[in-house]
C-alpha positions, 0 to 999 in steps of 0.5 A, spaced: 483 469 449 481 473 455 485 479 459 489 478 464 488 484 468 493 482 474 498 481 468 497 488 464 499 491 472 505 487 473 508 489 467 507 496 468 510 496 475 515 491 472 518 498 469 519 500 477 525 498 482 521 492 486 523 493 493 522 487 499 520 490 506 521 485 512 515 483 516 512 488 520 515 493 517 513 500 517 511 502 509 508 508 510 506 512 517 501 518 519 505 523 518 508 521 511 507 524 505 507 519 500 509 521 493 508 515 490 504 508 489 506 501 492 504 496 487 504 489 491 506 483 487 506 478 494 506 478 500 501 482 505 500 489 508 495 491 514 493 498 513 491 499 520 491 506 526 491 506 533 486 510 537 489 516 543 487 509 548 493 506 544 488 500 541 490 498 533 484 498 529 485 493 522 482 499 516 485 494 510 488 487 509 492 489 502 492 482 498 497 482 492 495 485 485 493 492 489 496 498 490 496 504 496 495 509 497 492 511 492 487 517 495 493 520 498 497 520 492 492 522 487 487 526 490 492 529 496 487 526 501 492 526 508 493 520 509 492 519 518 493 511 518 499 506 518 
């Protein structure tokens, strides 16, 4: 039988609160210090950052199963995006 990595990662964050946002939604902005990690279970999240011109450049589309955001809560990597 194969493993089902996705379900070994559910059941972990099964352990945390689930927590919904609506559609458009801000998880996280540039000046956040995030201290923890976003597991998404379904739905989508644009990671996304938005130039002195005012123009929104995509840097990530998050699909369920991943989670965000790592570099900045692991590593303390700043994080400068939406």
């Amino acid at each position: 039988m194969k493993d089902n990595p996705a379900g070994k990662i559910d059941k972990f964050f099964s352990r945390f609160p689930l927590r919904s946002f609506n559609k458009g939604f801000i998880i996280l902005g540039p000046d956040d210090n995030p201290s923890e990690v976003f597991y998404l279970k379904k739905g989508y999240v644009k990671s996304y950052g938005i130039s002195s011109q005012g123009t929104e450049t995509t840097i990530h589309i998050f699909k369920p199963h991943s989670y965000f955001p790592l570099m900045s809560v692991l590593a303390d990597i700043p994080k400068r995006h939406y």
